[in-house]
N, C-alpha and C positions, 0 to 999 in steps of 0.2 A: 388466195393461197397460191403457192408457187408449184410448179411443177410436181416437184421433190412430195411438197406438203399435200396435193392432191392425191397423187400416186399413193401415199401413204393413207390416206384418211379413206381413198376407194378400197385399198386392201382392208384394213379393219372393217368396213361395212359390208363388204361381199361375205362377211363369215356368217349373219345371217341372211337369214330368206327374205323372201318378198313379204310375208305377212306380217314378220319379226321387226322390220325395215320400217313399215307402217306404223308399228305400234311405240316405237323408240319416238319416230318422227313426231307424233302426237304429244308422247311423254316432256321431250325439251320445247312441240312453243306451246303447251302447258305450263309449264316451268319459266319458261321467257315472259311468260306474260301472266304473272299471277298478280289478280286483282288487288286491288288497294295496296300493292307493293311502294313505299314515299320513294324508293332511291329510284324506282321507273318514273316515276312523276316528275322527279325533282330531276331529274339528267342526269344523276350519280352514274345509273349504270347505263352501259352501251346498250343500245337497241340488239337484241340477237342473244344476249349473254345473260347469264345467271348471278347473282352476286349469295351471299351467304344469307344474307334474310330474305332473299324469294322461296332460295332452296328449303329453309325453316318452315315457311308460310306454306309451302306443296306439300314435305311431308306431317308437318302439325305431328300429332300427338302418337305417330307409329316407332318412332326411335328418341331416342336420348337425344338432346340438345346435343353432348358431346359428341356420342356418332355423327349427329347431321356434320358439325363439323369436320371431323374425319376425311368423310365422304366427298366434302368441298374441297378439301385442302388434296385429297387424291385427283380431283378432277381438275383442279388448277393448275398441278403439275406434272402435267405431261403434254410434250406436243405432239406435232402429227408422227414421229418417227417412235412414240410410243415412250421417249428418254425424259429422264424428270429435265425441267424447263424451270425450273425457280419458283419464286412463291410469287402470286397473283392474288388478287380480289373476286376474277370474274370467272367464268368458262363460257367457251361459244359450244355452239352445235359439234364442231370437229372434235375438242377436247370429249365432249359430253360422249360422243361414238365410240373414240378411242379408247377412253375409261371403261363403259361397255364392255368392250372386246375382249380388252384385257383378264377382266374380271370375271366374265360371265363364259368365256368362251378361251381364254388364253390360257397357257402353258404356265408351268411353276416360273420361270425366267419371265415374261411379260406381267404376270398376276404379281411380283417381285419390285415392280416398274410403280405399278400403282400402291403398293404395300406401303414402299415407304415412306412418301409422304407425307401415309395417314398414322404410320408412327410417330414423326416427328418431320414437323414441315420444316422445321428449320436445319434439316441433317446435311452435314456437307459429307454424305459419303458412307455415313456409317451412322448406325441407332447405338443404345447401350441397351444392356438385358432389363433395367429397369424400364426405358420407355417401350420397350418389347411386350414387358409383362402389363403395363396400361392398357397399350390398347389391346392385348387378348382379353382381359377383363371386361373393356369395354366391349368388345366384339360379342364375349358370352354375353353378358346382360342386355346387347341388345336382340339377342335372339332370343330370349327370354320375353323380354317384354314385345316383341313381334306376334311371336306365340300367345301371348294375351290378350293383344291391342287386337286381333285379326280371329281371336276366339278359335286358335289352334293347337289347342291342350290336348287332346283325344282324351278328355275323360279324365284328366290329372290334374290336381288341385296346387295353386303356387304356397297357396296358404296352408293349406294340411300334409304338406312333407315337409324334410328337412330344411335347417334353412338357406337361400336358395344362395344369397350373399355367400356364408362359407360353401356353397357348394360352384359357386363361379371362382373364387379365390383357388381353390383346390385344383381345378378343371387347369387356368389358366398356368398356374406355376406348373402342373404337367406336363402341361405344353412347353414352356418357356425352357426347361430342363432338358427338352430334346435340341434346343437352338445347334451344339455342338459336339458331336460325338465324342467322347472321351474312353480312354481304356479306364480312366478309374473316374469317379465321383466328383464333379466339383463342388466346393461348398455353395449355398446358394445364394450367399453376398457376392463370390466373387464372380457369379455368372452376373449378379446386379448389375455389377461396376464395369464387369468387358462389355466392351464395342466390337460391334457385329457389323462385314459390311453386306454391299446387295447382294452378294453371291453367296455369304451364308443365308439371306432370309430368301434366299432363292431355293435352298438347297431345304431351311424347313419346311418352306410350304410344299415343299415333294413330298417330305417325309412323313408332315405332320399332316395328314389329309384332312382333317378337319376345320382347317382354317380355311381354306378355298370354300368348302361346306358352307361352310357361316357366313362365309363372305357371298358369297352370291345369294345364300337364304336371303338375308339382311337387304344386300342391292336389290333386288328383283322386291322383292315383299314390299320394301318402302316406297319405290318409285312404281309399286305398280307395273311392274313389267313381267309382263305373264310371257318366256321364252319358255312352252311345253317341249320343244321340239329338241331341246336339247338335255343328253342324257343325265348331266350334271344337277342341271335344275330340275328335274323331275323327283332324282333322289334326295334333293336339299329339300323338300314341300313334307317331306316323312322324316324329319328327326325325331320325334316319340313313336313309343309304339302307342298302341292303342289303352289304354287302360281301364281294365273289366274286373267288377267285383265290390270295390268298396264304395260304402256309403259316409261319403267323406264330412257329414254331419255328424258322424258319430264315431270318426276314424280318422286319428293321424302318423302317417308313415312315416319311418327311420331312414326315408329313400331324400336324397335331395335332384332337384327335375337335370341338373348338368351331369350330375354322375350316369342316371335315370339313360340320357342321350348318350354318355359314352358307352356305360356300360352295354348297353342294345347294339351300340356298332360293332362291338366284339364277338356279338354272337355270329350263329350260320346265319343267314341270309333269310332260312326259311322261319326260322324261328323271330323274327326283329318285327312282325307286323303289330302283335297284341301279347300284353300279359296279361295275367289272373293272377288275383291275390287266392289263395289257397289257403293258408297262415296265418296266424296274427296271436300271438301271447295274449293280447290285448282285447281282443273279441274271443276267441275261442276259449282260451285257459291256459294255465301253466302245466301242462301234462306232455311227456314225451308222446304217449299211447296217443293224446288227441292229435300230435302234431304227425305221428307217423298214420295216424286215419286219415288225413289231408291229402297227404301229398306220397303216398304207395301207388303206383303206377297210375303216376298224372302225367305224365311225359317229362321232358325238360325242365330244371326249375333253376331259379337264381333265389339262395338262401343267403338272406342281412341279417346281421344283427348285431345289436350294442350294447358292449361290457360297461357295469357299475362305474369305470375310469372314464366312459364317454366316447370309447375308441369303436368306430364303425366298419367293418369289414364281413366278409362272406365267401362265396363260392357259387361257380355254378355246373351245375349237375345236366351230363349232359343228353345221359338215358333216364326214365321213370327207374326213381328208387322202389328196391325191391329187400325184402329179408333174403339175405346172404351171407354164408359164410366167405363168400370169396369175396374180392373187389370186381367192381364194374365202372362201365363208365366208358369213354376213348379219349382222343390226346385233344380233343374242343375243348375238354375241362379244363377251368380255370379256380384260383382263388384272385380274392382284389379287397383293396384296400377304398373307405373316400373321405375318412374322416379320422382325423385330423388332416393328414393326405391323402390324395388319391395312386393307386397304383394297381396294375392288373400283370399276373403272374403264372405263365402261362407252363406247358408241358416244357418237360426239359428232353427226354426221354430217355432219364433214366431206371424208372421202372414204371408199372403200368398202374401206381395205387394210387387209380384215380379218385373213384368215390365207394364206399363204404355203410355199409348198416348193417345192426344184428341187435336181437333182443333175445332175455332171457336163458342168455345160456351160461354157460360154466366155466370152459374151457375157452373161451373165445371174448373179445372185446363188446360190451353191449352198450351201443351207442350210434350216431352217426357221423364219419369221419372223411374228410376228402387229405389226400396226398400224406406222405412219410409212411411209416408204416407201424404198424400196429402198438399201442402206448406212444408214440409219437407221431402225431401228426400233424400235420401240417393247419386244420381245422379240425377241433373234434369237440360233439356234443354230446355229453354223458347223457345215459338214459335215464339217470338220475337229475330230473329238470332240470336247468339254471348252473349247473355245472359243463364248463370245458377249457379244453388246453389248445395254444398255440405255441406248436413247440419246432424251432428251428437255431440250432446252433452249429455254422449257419444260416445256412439256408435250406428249406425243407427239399428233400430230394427230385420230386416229383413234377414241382411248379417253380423253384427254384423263389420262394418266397422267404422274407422273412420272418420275424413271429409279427404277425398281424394285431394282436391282442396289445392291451397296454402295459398287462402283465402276464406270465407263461399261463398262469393258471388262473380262468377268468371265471367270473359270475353275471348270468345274462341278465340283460335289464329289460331288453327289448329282442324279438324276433318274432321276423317276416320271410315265408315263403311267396314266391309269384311262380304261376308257371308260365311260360314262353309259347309261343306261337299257338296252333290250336290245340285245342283238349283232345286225346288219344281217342280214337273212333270208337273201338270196342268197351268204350263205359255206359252208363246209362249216366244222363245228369245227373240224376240224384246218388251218384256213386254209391248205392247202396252194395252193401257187403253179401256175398252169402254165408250160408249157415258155414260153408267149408272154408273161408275164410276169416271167422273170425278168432283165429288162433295164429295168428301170423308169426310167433314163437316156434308151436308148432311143427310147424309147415318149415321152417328154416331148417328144424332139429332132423325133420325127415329128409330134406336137401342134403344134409352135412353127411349121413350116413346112407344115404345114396339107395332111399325106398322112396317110390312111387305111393301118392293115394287112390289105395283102392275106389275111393267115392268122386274122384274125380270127375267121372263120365257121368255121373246122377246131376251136376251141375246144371239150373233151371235156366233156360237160351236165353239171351237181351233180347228183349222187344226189339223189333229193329223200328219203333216209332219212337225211343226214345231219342233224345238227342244230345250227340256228342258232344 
């Protein structure tokens, strides 16, 4: 190497540590030297270097053939100054570091360096939105298949959600649609056909944080390079939450596992570790009464579900629902779309009607409702089962959505509650009711006209053995 080239390739490897340093070093003459490789045998490949069927042969059966290619075609084009370098056969040690850095540890601008090649190695300068949207797709699928090959589902089945294909396809045009910010809409042939160059895909992977996510999940996972130390990769090891509750022999969810990963990254932070299925049409019944016994002060929850037309959308709720005549909730509440498209549609702040419930009354809506306001909302579930409206003409006020539904007034086919993060302390597991609770009508009717129950205080204390 030359000065310039040294200088360059020392920078890159000082960004990790000594133990990081070791375990890279291991990883490529690993890689340099994988057994029964014909092109090391035969002289094909330089002594020191990697060619595309050693890299095949190290990582086997954890990624897609395509990604592996990708991955190779990113590491052959770049030299030591980090600048794509043309298209190669091989990578040595330096290239191999460099690529590292970049990815595992670099800025949107360098992680941009390496991006493009694995869009299209043959780019002189610029991708198209089509070969944009490849390799996002390829990028989700193979986190997908990561998470299975390495048995890191946390308890979530590939085969009993949605399906996982339209839930990559969805995931990935999401992405692709942010490539350039526009005041108005582009159609999404013509974002196909433009040509993007490295400073816009410099400019998405800032914005779209999720692709740096994937992409180092992906690097690291495949090559076996365990970097704990670094903050990036620690949060890439947790893209599911945890999933508690169903017995997926008997159970399949309206959830697909890419929406599953986005939709988790939108929540609070505190709430992303584990959800609880609460819910289910399908286990439980078709009864409003069973579904508001579920999920009345379970804490946080994310409500799915799927209209007769196929259209998949929800909300998430971001206080335990309560009978109320008023609304509740704060500006974390969302509604979101994942099926046909995916789309998440957040507080606009122009009023506060976040989420909503109320049963059996007269004068007031009986149902469960997030955003618009009352007869119009933005989500609403009549308390009359299997009935509800998405209604936004525009767009609903609140989350700035549009009608979710495939038509204003829908009929459920399927719906699932999960709840978020841990179960509210003050419950006993068996969420059992008391006697003063079981009129949740009620109790609403007493709120609205502003009396207290006198039997409140007679209320029998939680074991403090049970558990939350």
């Amino acid at each position: 190497m030359g000065n310039a080239e040294s200088s360059s390739f020392q920078k890159h490897l000082s960004r990790f540590v000594a133990a990081e340093q070791s375990i890279i070093e291991r990883v490529f003459d690993a890689l340099s030297s994988v057994n029964g490789s014909s092109e090391a045998k035969s002289g094909k490949t330089a002594k020191g270097t990697v060619s595309l069927t050693m890299l095949k042969a190290y990582i086997k059966d954890t990624l897609p053939d395509s990604m592996i290619t990708r991955l190779h075609n990113g590491m052959c084009s770049v030299d030591m100054s980090g600048k794509s370098a043309g298209a190669a056969t091989q990578f040595g040690r330096e290239h191999f570091v460099v690529f590292l850095s970049e990815v595992l540890v670099g800025n949107a601008e360098e992680k941009s360096f390496a991006v493009m090649p694995m869009i299209s190695v043959s780019n002189n300068g610029s991708v198209t939105g089509k070969e944009v949207l490849e390799f996002t797709e390829d990028l989700i699928s193979s986190v997908l298949h990561v998470l299975k090959e390495k048995k890191m589902l946390q308890g979530w089945s590939l085969e009993k959600t949605h399906s996982a294909t339209a839930g990559v396809k969805s995931l990935a045009m999401h992405f692709v649609l942010e490539l350039k910010k526009q005041e108005t809409e582009l159609p999404q042939s013509e974002i196909m056909r433009s040509c993007y160059d490295r400073s816009t895909i410099e400019d998405w992977i800032y914005r779209v944080c999720h692709i740096s996510s994937f992409l180092t999940f992906v690097v690291s996972q495949s090559l076996s390079i365990d970097l704990s130390t670094t903050d990036e990769q620690s949060a890439s090891v947790k893209l599911l939450p945890r999933c508690r509750g169903p017995e997926w022999t008997e159970f399949s969810s309206i959830l697909d596992l890419p929406s599953v990963i986005y939709l988790n990254s939108q929540l609070p932070s505190e709430l992303q570790h584990q959800w609880r299925l609460l819910f289910s049409n399908r286990i439980h019944g078709e009864s409003f009464s069973q579904l508001c016994g579920k999920i009345v002060r379970q804490g946080p929850t994310i409500i799915i579900l799927k209209d007769t037309d196929g259209h998949i959308f929800g909300g998430f709720a971001s206080h335990s629902w309560e009978f109320k005549p008023q609304f509740q909730g704060d500006s974390s509440c969302f509604l979101f779309t994942t099926y046909p498209s995916l789309g998440v549609y957040t507080y606009t702040g122009y009023n506060d009607h976040y989420m909503y419930l109320n049963s059996g009354q007269q004068t007031m809506p009986n149902g469960l409702g997030m955003g618009g306001q009352h007869d119009y909302f933005g989500l609403w579930l009549d308390s009359d089962y299997g009935k509800g409206h998405s209604k936004a003409k525009p767009r609903c006020t609140t989350y700035n959505s549009p009608q979710l539904s495939a038509k204003e007034t829908f009929t459920i086919d399927a719906l699932e509650v999960w709840g978020t993060g841990k179960p509210p302390q003050n419950l006993p597991a068996s969420a059992k009711k008391s006697v003063l609770d079981v009129d949740p009508e009620a109790q609403a009717l007493l709120d609205l006209i502003g009396k207290s129950r006198k039997s409140e205080g007679l209320r029998e204390p939680v074991d403090e053995d049970d558990e939350a």
